[in-house]
C-alpha positions as CSV (number, residue, x, y, z in Angstrom):
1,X,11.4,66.2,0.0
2,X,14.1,64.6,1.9
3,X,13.7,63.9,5.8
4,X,15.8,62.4,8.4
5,X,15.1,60.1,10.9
6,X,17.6,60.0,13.8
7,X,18.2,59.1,17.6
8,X,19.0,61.7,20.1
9,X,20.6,59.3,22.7
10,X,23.1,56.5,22.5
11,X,20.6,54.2,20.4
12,X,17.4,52.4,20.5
13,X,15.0,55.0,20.6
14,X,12.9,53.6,18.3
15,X,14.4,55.2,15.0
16,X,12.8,51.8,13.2
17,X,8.9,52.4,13.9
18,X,9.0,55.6,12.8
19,X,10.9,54.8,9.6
20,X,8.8,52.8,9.3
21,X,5.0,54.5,9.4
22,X,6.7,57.9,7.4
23,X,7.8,54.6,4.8
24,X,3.8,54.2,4.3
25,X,4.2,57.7,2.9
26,X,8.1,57.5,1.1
27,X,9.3,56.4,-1.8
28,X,12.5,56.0,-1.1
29,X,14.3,54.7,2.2
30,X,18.2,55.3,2.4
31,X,20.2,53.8,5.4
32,X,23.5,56.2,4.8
33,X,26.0,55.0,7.7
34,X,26.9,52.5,10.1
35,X,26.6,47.9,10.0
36,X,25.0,44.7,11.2
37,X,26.3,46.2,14.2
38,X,22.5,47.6,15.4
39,X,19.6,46.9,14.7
40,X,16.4,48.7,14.4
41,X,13.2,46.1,15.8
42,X,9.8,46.5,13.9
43,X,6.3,45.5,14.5
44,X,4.1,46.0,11.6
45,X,1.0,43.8,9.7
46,X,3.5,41.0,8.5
47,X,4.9,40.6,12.1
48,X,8.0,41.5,14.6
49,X,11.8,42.0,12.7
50,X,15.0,43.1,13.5
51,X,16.9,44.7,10.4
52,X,20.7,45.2,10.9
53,X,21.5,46.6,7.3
54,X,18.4,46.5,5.6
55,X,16.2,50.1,5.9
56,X,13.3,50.2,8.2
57,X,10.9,51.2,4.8
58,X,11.2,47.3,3.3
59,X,8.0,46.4,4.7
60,X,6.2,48.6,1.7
61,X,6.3,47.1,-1.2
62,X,6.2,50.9,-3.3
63,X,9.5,51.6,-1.7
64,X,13.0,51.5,-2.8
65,X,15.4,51.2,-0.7
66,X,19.2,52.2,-0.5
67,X,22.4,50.9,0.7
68,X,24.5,54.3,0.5
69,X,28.3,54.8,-0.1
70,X,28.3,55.7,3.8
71,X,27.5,52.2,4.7
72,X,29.7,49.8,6.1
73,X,28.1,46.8,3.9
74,X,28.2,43.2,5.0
75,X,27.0,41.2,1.6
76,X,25.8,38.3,3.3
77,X,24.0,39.8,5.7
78,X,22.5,41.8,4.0
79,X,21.1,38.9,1.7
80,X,20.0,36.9,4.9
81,X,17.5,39.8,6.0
82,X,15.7,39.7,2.7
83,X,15.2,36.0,2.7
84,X,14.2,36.1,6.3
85,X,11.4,38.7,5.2
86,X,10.6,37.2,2.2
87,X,10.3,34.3,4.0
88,X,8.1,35.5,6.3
89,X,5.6,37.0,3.5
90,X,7.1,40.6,2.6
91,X,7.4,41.1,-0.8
92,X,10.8,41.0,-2.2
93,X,12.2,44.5,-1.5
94,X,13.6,46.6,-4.2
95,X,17.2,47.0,-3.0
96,X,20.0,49.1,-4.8
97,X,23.7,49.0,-3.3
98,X,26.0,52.1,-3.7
99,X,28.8,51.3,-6.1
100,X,31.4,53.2,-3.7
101,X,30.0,51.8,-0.8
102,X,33.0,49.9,0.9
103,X,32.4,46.3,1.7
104,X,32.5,44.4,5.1
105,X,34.9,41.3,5.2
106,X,35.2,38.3,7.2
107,X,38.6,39.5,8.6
108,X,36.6,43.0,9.8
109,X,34.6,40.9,11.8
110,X,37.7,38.8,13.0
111,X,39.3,41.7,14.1
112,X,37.1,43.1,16.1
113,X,36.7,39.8,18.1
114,X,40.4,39.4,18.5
115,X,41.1,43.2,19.6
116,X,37.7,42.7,22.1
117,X,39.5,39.8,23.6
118,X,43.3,41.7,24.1
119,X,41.7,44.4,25.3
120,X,39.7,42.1,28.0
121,X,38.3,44.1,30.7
122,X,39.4,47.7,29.0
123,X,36.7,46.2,25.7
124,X,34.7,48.5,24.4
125,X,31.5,46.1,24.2
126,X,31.9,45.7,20.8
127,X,28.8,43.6,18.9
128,X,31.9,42.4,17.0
129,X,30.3,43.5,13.6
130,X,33.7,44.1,12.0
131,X,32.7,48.3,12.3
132,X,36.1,49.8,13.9
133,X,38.2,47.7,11.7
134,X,36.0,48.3,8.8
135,X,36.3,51.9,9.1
136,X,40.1,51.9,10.1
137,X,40.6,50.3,7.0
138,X,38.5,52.6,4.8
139,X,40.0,55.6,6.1
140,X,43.4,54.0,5.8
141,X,42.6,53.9,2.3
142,X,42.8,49.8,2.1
143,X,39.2,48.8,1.9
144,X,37.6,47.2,-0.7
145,X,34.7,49.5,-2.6
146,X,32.3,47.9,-4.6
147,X,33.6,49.0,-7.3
148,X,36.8,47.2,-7.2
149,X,35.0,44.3,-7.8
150,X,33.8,45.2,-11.1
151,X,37.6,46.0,-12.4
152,X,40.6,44.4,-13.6
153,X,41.1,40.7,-12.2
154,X,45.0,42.1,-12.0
155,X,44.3,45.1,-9.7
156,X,42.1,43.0,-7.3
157,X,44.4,40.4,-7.1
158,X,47.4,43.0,-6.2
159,X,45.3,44.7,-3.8
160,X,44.3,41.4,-2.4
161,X,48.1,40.6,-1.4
162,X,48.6,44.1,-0.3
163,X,46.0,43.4,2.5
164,X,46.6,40.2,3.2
165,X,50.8,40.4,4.1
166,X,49.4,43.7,6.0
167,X,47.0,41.9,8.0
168,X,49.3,39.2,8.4
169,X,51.6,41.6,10.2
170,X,48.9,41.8,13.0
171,X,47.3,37.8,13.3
172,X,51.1,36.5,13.6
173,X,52.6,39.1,15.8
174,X,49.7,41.2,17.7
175,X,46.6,38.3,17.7
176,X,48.6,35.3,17.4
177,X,46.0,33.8,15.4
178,X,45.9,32.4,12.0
179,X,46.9,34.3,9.0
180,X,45.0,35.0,5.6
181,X,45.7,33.9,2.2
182,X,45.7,36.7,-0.9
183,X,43.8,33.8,-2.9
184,X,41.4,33.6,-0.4
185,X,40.7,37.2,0.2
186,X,40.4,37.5,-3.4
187,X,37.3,34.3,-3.9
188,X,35.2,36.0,-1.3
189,X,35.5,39.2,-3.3
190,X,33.7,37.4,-5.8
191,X,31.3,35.2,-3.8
192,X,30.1,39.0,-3.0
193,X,30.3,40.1,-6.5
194,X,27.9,37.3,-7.6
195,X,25.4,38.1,-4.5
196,X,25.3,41.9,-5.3
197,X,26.0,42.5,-9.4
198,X,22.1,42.7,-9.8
199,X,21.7,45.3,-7.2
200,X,24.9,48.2,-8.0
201,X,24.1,51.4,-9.2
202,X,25.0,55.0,-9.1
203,X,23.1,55.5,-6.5
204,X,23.6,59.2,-5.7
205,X,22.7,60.0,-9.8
206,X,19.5,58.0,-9.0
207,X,18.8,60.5,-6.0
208,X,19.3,63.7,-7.7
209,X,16.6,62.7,-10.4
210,X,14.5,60.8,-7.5
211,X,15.1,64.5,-6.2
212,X,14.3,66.1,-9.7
213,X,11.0,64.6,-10.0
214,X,9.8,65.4,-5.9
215,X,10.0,62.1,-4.7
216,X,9.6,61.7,-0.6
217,X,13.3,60.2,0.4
218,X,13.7,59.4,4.0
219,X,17.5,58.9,5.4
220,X,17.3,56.7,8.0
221,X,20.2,57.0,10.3
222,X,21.7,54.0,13.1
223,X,22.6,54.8,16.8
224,X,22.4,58.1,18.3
225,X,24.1,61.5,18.5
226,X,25.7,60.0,21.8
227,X,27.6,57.5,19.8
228,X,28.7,60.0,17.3
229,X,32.9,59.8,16.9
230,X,32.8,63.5,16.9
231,X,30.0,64.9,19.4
232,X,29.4,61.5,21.3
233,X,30.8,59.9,24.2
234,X,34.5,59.4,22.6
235,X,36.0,57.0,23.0
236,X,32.8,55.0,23.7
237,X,31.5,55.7,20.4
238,X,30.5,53.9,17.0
239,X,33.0,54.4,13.8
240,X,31.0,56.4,11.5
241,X,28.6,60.0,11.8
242,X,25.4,59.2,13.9
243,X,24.4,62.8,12.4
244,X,21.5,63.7,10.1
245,X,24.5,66.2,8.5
246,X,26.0,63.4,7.7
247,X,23.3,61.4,5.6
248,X,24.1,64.2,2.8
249,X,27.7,62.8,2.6
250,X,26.4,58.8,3.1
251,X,24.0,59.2,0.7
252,X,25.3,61.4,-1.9
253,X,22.8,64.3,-1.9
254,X,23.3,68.1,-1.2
255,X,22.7,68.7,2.3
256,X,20.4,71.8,1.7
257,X,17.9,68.8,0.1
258,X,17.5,67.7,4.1
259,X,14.7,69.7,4.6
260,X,13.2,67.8,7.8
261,X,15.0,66.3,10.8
262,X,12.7,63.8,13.1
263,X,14.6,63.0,16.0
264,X,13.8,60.1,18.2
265,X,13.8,60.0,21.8
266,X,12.6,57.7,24.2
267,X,10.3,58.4,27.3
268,X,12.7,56.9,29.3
269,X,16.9,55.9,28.7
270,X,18.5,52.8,27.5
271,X,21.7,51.9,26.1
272,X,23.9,49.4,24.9
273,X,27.2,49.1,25.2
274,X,30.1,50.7,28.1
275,X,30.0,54.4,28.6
276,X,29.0,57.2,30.9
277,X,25.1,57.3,31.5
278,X,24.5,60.0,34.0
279,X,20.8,58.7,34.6
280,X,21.1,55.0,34.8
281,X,19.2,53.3,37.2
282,X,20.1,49.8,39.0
283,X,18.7,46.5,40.3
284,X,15.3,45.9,41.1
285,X,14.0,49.5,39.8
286,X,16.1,49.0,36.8
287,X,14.9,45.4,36.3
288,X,11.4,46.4,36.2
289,X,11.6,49.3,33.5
290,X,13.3,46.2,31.3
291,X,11.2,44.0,32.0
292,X,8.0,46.2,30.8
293,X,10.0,48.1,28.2
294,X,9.8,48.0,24.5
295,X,7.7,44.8,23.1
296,X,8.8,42.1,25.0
297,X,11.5,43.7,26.8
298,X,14.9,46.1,26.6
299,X,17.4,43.6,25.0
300,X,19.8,44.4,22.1
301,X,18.3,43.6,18.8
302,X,21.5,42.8,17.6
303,X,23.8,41.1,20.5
304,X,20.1,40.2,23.0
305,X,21.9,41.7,25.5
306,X,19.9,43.3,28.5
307,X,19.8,47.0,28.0
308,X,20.9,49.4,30.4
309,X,18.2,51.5,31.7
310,X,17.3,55.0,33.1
311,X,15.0,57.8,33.6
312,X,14.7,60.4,30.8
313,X,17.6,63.0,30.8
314,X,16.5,66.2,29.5
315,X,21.0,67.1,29.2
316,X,21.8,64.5,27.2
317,X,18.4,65.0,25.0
318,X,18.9,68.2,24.5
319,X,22.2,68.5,23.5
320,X,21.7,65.4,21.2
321,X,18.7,67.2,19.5
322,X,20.7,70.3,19.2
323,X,23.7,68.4,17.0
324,X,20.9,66.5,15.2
325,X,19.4,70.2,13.8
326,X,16.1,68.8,15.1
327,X,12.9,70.1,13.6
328,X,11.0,67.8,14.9
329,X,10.9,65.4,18.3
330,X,9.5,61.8,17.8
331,X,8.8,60.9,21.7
332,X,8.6,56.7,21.7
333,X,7.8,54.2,24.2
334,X,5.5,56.5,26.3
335,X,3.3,53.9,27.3
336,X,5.3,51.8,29.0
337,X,5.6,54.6,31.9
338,X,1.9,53.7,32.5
339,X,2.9,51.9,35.8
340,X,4.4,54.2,37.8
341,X,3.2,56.7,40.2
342,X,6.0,58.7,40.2
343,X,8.5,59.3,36.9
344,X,12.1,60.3,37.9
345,X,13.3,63.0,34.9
346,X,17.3,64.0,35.1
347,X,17.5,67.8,34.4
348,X,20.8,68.6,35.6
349,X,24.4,67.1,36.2
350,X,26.0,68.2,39.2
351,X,29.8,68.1,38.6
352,X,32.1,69.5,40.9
353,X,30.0,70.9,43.2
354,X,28.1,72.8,40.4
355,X,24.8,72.1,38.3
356,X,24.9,72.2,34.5
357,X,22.5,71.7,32.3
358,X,24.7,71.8,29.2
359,X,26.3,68.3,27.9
360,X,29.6,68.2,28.7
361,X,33.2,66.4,27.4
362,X,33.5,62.8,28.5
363,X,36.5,63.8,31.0
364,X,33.8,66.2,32.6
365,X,31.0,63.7,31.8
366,X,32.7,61.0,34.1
367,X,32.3,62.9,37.5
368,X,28.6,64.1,36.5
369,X,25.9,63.0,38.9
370,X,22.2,63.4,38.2
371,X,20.3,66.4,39.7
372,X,16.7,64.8,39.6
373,X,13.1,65.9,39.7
374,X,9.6,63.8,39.7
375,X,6.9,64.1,38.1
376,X,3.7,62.7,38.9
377,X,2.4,59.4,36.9
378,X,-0.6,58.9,34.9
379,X,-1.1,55.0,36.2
380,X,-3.2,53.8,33.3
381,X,-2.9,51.8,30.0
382,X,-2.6,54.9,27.4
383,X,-2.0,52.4,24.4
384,X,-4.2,52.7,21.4
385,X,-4.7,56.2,22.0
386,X,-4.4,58.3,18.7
387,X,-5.7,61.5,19.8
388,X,-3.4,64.0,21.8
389,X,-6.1,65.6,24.0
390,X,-7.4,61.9,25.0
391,X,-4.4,61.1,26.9
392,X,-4.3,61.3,30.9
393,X,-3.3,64.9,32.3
394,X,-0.5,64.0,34.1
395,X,0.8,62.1,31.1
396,X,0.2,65.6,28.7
397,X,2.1,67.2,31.8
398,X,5.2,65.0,31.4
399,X,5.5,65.8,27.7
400,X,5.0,69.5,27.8
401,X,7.4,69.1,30.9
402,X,10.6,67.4,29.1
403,X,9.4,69.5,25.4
404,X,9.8,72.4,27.9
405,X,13.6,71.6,28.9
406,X,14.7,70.1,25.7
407,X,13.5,72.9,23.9
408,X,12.4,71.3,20.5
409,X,8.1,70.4,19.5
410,X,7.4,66.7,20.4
411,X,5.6,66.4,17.2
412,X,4.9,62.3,17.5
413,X,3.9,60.6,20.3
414,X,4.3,56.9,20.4
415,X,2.4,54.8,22.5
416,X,2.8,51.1,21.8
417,X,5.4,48.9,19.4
418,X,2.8,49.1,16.6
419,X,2.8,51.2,13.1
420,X,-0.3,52.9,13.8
421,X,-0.3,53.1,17.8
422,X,1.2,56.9,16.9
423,X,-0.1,60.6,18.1
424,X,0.6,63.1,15.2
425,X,0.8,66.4,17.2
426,X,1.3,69.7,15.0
427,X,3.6,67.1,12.8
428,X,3.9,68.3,9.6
């Protein structure tokens, strides 16, 4: 059975824990889109991580896990993480790496910097991951697949000079920055090849007999349906599909295998990055929610930056569990509302004079203010409850309340950072 783990917001919701406790159950892990450019942040028995490429499920030793061919794959990145978990007493993962996955370079990364830094005060708070220019360039059809590096020495070395007086075009005349050499283009090409030779397969043909023989697969997606290029906050959006429809293309399956869709939303909002976020909250109120958020705080797990917070908004949750296909609503970071007397919820957007509950374009989005309504708090520690009925009234009142307007069945319940600190409710 294939299942998808996703995030219903603009990222962060937590996607990595729950990868992470279905992994107990999986054997097999897929991350099918998206960089180093996010990162999902784990607490388990071996400790606290923050994966940027590697899947959530590496922490079980009966997994395997998969780069797809939707990834945008940075080589030594990827090879960093599994030191730094190996070094920290994981077992060495079993990894295989898409052979038409398409492969990060150092000038992706460059790029992205350089464009950040024209653009100045118009950036689009980019983690500077290489992601735009590596998709540009894949779409443009002048990436390099893995592939490529398993071919004629002549055809890499043509390509390699294609790129390079390309790229050139743009460092001399756009950047004003240093150009690039073909040679040198071409020896990191096989630095890479070296790193991942051990690891290329045909990794869709292993997932239809993985398929064949009833394995558990888990797609584990990065960001949220907010950041989606299509149905997110465009132009402040990631490069590639945030989508669970999407992990059939960046994983090579057929997408009537994705059978289960777990969406992830937080109890409250957070986001990284610019962007319109109807129900962000500011200064002291704002600083407080950070402060007790997540484990150890709201702070990028990627760039450490502080997270922008806000209350729960039932529009934007809603509409990004619709485009998800949700089945099921994984509802994280509950316990960290614990403090509060009263909890804010967003459940309209009044634009122009008129209350919507429906997500709207980004034009529309801009003007939207939030239509508000509080609930009453719990104001106790509900960590290291397991069972659903255990928890406080009000706190059962809250969920029902944003299940209610979302219109999807919470069906897990997360109450603290670790694996098992989970509710199951009517989860299948």
């Amino acid at each position: 059975m294939v299942k998808a783990v996703v995030g219903a917001n603009w990222g962060d919701e937590g996607k990595g824990k729950i990868t992470d406790m279905l992994a107990t159950k999986a054997d097999i892990v897929i991350r099918f889109q998206g960089g180093a450019n996010a990162g999902h942040t784990i607490i388990n028995d071996y400790g606290k991580f923050a994966l940027h490429t590697l899947p959530s499920g590496v922490f079980c030793d009966h997994t395997t896990s998969i780069i797809g061919n939707g990834v945008a794959l940075d080589i030594p990145v990827l090879f960093e993480e599994v030191s730094s978990i190996v070094k920290e007493g994981v077992p060495t993962p079993k990894i295989l790496v898409s052979d038409r996955a398409q492969i990060v370079m150092s000038y992706h990364k460059n790029f992205d910097a350089y464009e950040e830094e024209r653009l100045g005060k118009q950036s689009f708070g980019s983690t500077k991951s290489g992601i735009a220019p590596f998709y540009s360039d894949k779409y443009a059809k002048i990436g390099f697949q893995v592939s490529e590096l398993f071919g004629s020495e002549e055809y890499l070395r043509e390509k390699t000079a294609r790129v390079a007086e390309q790229k050139n075009v743009l460092l001399e005349h756009l950047y004003k920055k240093p150009t690039i050499s073909a040679d040198s283009l071409y020896q990191e090409l096989m630095e890479y090849k070296k790193m991942v030779e051990p690891f290329v397969c045909d990794t869709s043909l292993f997932l239809e007999d993985a398929i064949k023989e009833g394995k558990e697969i888990l797609l584990e997606g990065q960001l949220g349906s907010l950041k989606d290029p299509d149905h997110g906050i465009y132009p402040m959006v990631t490069s590639s599909s945030t989508l669970a429809g999407y992990g059939s293309i960046g994983a090579g399956i057929p997408p009537y295998e994705i059978k289960q869709v777990i969406t992830v939303c937080k109890a409250y909002s957070s986001a990284v990055g610019a962007g319109a976020f109807v129900s962000e909250i500011f200064g002291e109120e704002a600083d407080e929610l950070r402060r007790r958020g997540g484990d150890g705080g709201e702070y990028g797990a990627t760039t450490g930056r502080p997270r922008r917070m806000g209350w729960f908004d039932c529009v934007a949750s809603k509409y990004g569990c619709r485009i998800q296909g949700t089945t099921d609503v994984a509802f994280t970071v509950l316990d960290v509302l614990g403090y509060l007397d009263e909890i804010p919820v967003c459940v309209g957007y009044e634009i122009d004079g008129e209350v919507t509950t429906e997500f709207p374009t980004t034009v529309r989005l801009e003007k939207a203010k939030p239509v508000i309504k509080v609930l009453k708090g719990w104001k106790s520690d509900i960590r290291g409850i397991t069972e659903y009925d255990k928890l406080p009234q009000e706190c059962r009142d809250y969920i029902e309340f944003i299940e209610e307007q979302i219109g999807y069945p919470i069906s897990l319940i997360s109450n603290g950072p670790g694996r098992n600190e989970i509710i199951f409710r009517n989860f299948r």
